[in-house]
Structure formats: structure tokens, C-alpha cells
N, C-alpha and C positions, 0 to 999 in steps of 0.2 A: 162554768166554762173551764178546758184546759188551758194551762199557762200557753200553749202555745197558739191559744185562741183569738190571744188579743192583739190590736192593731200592732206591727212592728214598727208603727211611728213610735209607740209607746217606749221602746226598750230599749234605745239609749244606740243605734243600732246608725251608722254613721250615713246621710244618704248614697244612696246610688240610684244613678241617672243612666237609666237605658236611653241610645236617640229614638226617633220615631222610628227609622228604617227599620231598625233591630227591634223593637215590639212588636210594630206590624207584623214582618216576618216570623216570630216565634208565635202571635194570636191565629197568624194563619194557619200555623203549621198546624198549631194543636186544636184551633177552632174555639170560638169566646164562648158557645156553649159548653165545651168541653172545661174551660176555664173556670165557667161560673161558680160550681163550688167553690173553688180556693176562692171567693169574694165575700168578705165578712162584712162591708156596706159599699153602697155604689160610689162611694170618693175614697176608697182603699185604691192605695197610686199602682198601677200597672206592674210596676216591680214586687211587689207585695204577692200581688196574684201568683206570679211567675214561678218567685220565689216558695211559698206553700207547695204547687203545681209541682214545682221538681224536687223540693224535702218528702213529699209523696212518691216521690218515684225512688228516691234513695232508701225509703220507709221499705219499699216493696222489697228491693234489691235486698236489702238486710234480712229479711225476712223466708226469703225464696228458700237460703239452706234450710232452715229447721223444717219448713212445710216440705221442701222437696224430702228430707230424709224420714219425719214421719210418715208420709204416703207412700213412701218404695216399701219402709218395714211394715208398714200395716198390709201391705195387700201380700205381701211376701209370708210374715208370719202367717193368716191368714192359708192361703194356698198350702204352704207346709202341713197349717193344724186340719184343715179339712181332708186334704191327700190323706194322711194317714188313716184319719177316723174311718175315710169312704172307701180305705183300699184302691182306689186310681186317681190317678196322675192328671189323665186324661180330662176329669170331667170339668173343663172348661174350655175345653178343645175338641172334644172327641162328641160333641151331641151334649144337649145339657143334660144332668144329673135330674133323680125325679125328686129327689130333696128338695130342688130350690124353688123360690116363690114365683110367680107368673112375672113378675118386673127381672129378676136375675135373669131367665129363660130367654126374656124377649133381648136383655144387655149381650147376651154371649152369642146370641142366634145373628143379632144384627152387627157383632162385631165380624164374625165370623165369614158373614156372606160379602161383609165391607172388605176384608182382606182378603178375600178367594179373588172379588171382583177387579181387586185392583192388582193381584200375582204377590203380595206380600204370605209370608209363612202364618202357617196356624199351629204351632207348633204350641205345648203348654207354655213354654218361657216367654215366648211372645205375645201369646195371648192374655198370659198377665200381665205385662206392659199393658198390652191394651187397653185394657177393659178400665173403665173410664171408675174416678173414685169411689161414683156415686155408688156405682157398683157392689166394691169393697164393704161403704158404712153403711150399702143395704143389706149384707150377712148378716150384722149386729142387732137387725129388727128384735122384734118382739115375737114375731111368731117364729122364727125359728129358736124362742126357749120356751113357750108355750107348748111346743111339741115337743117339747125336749129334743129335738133336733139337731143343734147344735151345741145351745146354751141349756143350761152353765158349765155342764162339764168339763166342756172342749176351754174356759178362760184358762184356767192356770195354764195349759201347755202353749194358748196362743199370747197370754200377758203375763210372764213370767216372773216380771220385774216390779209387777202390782200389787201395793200392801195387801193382803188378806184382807183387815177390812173394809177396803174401796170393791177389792174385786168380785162385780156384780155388773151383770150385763147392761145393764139400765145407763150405771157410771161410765163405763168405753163408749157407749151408742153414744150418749150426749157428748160426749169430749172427742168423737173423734167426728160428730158431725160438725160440731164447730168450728174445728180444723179445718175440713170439707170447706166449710161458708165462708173463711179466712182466704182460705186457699183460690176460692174464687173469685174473689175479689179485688186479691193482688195479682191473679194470672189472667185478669179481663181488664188490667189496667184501670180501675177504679177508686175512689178514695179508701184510703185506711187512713189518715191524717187526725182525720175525725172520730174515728170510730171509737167509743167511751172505753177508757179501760183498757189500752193497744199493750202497753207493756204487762199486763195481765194476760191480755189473751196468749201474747209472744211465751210466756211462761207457762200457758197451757198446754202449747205446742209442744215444746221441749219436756214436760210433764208425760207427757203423752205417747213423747216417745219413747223414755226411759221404761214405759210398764213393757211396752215390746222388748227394748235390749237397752238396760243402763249403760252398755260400753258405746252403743249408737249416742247417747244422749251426752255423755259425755266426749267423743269426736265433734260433734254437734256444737255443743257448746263452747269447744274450745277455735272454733274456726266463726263462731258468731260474733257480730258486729251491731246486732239491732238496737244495744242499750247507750250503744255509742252514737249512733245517729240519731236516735229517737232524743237524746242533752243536747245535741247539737240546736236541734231546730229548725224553722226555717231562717231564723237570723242567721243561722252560719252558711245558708245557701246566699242568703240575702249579701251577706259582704264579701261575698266572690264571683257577688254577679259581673258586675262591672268588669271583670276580668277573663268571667265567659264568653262572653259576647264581644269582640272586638268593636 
């Protein structure tokens, strides 16, 4: 288990007494299935829950920069290294390109038709916003370097900042899928509390983003907060609950 696994009767951690009004109110708000996770046995005191519940939600908060700045640089570099190799700008905008695999095709077709439909631009800058991540870390497949299509040539121009001996398409597809699965899990509001290895992964991200632009990774890092929340715990949501909660 992680230290932060264990009951916080355990950890010396002073009570706090929510009234009933104020639980109720808070289990409704968020719903006791939605709770359940943050319950480590069914006599963990309702404070306990609460407290996991929103140290997860500060977990996410902390987290949002590094994910949010590796996903703008990966689809950014990304769109730059292809523009160039394919000679237009366009093709992620303009009709898809005959390069991409039948899932990109159907990504950019249904972005596309979603934005006409609703009077939003299709313009390339906007259309990379759009285009959803999965998108992105489905360039890095495997058969676009089986064809030598994109990979390997196009890594050094699109991860600049990746030791020579990491960089291999195989190593970005798996670390920025992971990213991807990170990324999803704190922007659907789910646990990462749990997830084995969080300040590992957290160091992936940032890893990750530096092979795109060390000077990203280091803005990045100097505006991060994740290793300070993650010591915290939820004891230190835990003893200011009392104070949240009128």
C-alpha cells in the first residue's frame, strides 16, 4: 500500500467532526457512489472519505499544467514536423491527406463536419486545437514507421530534446500514450489518488515534455505544484476540513 493508503485514524491527525447537515450535503452533492472509491473499509469515518475525495481533486489541479503543456507541444510539434515533411499546412483542414491511417481520416472528417455544423472555423490553427489527443498519439502508431511514412526520420526534427539513445518511435508512442491515459483521467474527474507510482508518472509527463522543448519543460516545472500536494496528503485536507465547511 501507499503511505497515503492508510486509515488517517492511523496518523496522529487531530479529529475533525463534520455535522450531519454538512455531510449529507457534500455526499449528495458528489453522490456515495461516486465516494466509494475514497473508502478504504466501510467504518472509515465520513471525513476520511471526503477528505481522500478532495486531496484527489487537488492531485488533479496540480497536475493539469504539466499534462495541459505536454498535449498543446505534442500536437503543435507534431503539425509543424508533418507541415513541413508533406509541404501543406492545410492537411488537417483542407480534406484529409492520403498518408493517414483510416482512424486519423475518420478524426479530422468528423472534426470538421462538427465545426462547419456548428459555424465554428476550420482554419489549420483551429483545427489543431481541435482535434482531440487521441488523435495526436495516433500519428506515433507503428505503421506510419513501417512505411516509413513518418517514422523515424521525422523524430529528431519533431523531439529535439530526446537523448539519441531513447529516440525511437516505439519510446514517444508509449510515453506519450501514457500521458494520453493520465490525461484522461484527471480531465473526467476520476481517481489518480490511487494510481501506483503517481509521482512517477507526474515525472513522465514533464520527461515528456522536455524531448519536445526543454525550455517548455522547464517553464513547466517552475510553475509546478504536484510534489507539494502529493506530501501533503489527505491529512492536510483532513485538518482543514473543519474549517471548510462552516
Amino acid at each position: 500500500m501507499q503511505k497515503h493508503d492508510t486509515p488517517l485514524s492511523t496518523q496522529n491527525q487531530p479529529p475533525i467532526a463534520l455535522d450531519a447537515a454538512a455531510l449529507a450535503a457534500l455526499e449528495s452533492c458528489v453522490s456515495l457512489d461516486r465516494l466509494a472509491p475514497y473508502r478504504l473499509s466501510p467504518s472509515d469515518p465520513a471525513e476520511d472519505v471526503i477528505a481522500r475525495y478532495l486531496w484527489n481533486v487537488a492531485l488533479c489541479e496540480a497536475l493539469y499544467p504539466a499534462i495541459h503543456h505536454a498535449e498543446v507541444s505534442l500536437r503543435n510539434t507534431l503539425y509543424r514536423t508533418v507541415s513541413m515533411w508533406h509541404s501543406r499546412i492545410e492537411w488537417v483542414s483542407g480534406g484529409p491527406a492520403a498518408f493517414l491511417r483510416p482512424q486519423e481520416v475518420r478524426s479530422i472528417t468528423e472534426t470538421l463536419a462538427s465545426r462547419v455544423r456548428t459555424g465554428q472555423p476550420v482554419n489549420p490553427p483551429d483545427m489543431v486545437a481541435a482535434l482531440h489527443l487521441g488523435f495526436w498519439t495516433g500519428l506515433l502508431d507503428v505503421r506510419y514507421e513501417r512505411t516509413h511514412t513518418l517514422w523515424p526520420h521525422l523524430l529528431k526534427t519533431a523531439f529535439p530534446g530526446m537523448p539519441r539513445r531513447l529516440r525511437v518511435r516505439a519510446n514517444v508512442a508509449g510515453r506519450f500514450d501514457a500521458v494520453r491515459r493520465l490525461r484522461n483521467r484527471v480531465f473526467h474527474h476520476e481517481p489518480v489518488w490511487s494510481v501506483p507510482d503517481l509521482p512517477q508518472k507526474h515525472a513522465w509527463v514533464l520527461e515528456a515534455l522536455s524531448w519536445v522543448s526543454p525550455e517548455m519543460r522547464d517553464l513547466a516545472s517552475g510553475m509546478d505544484r504536484f510534489d507539494q500536494v502529493y506530501r501533503a496528503g489527505p491529512q492536510g485536507v483532513l485538518s482543514r476540513l473543519g474549517s471548510m465547511v462552516p
